[in-house]
C-alpha positions as CSV (number, residue, x, y, z in Angstrom):
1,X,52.3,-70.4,67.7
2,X,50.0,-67.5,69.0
3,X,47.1,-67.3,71.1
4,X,43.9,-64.9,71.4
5,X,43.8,-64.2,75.2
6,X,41.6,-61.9,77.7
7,X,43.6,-59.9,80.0
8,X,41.7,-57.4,82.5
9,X,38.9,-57.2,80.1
10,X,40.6,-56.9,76.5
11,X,41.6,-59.2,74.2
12,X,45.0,-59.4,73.0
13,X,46.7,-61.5,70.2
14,X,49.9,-63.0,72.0
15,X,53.0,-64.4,70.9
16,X,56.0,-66.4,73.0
17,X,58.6,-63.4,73.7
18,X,56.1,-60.5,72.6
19,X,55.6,-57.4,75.0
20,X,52.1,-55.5,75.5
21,X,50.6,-53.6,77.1
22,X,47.6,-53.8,79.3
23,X,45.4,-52.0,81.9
24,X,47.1,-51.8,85.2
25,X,46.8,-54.9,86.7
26,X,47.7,-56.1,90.6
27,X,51.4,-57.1,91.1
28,X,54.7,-56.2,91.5
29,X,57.2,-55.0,88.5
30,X,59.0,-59.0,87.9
31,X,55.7,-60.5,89.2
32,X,54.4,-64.3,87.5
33,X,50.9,-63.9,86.2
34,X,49.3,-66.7,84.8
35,X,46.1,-66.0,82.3
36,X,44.0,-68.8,81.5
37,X,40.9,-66.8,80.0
38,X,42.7,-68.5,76.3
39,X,40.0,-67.7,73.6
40,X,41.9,-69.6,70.7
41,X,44.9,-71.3,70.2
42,X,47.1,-72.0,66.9
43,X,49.3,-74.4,66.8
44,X,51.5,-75.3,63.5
45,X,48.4,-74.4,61.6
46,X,45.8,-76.2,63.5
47,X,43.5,-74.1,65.3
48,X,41.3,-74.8,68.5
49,X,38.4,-72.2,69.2
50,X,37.1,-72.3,72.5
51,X,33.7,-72.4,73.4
52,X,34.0,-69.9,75.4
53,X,37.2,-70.9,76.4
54,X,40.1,-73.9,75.3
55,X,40.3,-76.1,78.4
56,X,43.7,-76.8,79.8
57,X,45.1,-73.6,77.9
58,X,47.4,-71.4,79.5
59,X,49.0,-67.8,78.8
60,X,52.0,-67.1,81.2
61,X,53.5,-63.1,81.4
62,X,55.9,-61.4,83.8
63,X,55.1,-57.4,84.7
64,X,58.0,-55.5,83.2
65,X,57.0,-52.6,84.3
66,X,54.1,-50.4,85.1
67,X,53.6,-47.2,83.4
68,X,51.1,-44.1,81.8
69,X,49.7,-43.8,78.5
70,X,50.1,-41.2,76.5
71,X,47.9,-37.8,77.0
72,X,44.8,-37.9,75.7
73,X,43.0,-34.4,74.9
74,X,38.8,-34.5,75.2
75,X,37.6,-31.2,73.9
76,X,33.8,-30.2,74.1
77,X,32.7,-27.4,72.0
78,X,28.8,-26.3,70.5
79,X,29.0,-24.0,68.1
80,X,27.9,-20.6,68.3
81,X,27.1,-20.7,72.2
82,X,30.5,-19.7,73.3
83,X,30.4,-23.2,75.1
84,X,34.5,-24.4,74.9
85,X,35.5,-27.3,77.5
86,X,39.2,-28.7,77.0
87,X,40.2,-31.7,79.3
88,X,42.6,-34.7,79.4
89,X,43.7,-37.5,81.2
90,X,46.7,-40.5,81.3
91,X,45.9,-44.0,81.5
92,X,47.3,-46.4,83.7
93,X,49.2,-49.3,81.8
94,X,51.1,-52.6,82.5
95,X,54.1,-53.5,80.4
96,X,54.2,-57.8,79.9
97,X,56.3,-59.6,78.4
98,X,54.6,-63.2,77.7
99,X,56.9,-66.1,78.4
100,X,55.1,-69.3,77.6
101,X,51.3,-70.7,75.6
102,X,51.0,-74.0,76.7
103,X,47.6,-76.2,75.4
């Protein structure tokens, strides 16, 4: 059984015991979050599509952990101007472990 489900604005293909990881989101590290933006559901090989969601669908995760991405480099260069601009940043991530898709 998997589901397709939005969480803060990305979509995520979810499994009972699977861990991803998502833009920071509010809570506490061991905090309940219940997602019920469920875009499609599979079940034994039959499929429900929502329209834009499947009603009565529900996703729930517990925050393992909050964390940051790896670095990411943005360089900037133009060619023969002597124009060189290196910078970087680390994203902000939530670590969940989803616990339960119920229909």
């Amino acid at each position: 059984m998997y589901a397709i489900v939005d969480i803060a604005g990305q979509q995520f293909k979810v499994e009972k015991g699977q861990e991803v990881f998502v833009h920071r989101l509010e809570g506490d590290e061991g905090a309940k979050m219940n997602f019920e933006k469920v875009l499609l559901v599979e079940d034994k090989g039959k499929v429900q599509v929502g329209t834009p969601v499947v009603e009565g669908a529900k996703v729930s995760g517990k925050i393992v952990s909050h964390l940051k991405g790896d670095k990411v480099i943005v360089f900037k260069k133009k060619r023969r101007k002597g124009y060189q601009k290196s910078n970087g940043h680390r994203q902000y991530l939530s670590k969940v472990l989803i616990e339960k898709i119920t229909v």
